[in-house]
VOGU-3710 file (C-alpha; in Angstrom, 3 decimals, decimal comma):
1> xxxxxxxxxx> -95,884/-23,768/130,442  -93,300/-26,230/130,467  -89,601/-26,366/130,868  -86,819/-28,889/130,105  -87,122/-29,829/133,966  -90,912/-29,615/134,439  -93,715/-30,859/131,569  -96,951/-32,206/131,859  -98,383/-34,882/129,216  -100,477/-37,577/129,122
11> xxxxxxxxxx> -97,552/-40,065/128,635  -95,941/-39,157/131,339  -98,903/-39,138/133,678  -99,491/-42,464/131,933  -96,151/-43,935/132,719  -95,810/-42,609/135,986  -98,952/-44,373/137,099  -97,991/-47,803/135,883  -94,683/-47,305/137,562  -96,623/-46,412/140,617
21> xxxxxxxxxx> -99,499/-49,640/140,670  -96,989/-52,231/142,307  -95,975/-49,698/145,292  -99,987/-49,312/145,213  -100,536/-52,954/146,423  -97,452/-52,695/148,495  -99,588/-49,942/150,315  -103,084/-51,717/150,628  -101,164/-54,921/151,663  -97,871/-53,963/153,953
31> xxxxxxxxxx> -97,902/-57,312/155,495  -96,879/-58,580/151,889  -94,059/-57,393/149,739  -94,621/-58,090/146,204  -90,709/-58,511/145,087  -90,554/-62,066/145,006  -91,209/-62,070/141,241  -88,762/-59,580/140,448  -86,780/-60,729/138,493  -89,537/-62,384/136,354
41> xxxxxxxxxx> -90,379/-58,995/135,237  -93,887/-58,967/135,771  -96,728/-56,572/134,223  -98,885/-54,402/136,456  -101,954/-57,046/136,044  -99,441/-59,709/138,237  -99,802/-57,289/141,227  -103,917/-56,753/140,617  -104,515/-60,590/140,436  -102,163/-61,041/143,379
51> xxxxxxxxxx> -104,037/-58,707/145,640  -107,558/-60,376/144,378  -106,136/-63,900/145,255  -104,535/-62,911/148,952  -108,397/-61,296/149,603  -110,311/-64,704/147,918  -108,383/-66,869/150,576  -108,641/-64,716/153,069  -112,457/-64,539/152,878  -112,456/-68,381/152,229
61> xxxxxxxxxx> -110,687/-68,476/155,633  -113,489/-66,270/157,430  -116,113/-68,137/155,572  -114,249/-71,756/157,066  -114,118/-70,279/160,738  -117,959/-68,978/160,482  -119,197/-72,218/159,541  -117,834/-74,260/162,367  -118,480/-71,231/165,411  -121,728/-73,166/165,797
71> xxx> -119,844/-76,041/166,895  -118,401/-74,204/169,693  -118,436/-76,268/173,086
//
């Protein structure tokens, strides 16, 4: 049942969840806000490969202080 007020569809479960994906990331990441590119307009895949970067060099920075521990003092 739907109503001029209330309807449920696929397109707008569809573009309610691509609205949603950049406060996503602002979620998982709160240190981080994402509106620097603003007004650049970016897509949803911006914020994805954003999030996958910030975790790469973060693990490359845990990897870099593992290796030297051993040369501790």
């Amino acid at each position: 049942m739907t109503t001029e007020e209330y309807s449920f569809g696929i397109e707008k479960f569809w573009t309610s969840t691509q609205n949603s994906v950049k406060y996503f990331f602002n979620f998982i990441i709160p240190t981080h806000k994402t509106n620097y590119m603003d007004e650049l307009k970016p897509n949803n895949w911006f914020y994805l490969w954003d999030f996958i970067g910030r975790a790469l060099v973060a693990f490359g920075i845990y990897q870099t202080i593992q290796a030297f521990r051993k040369y501790k003092k």
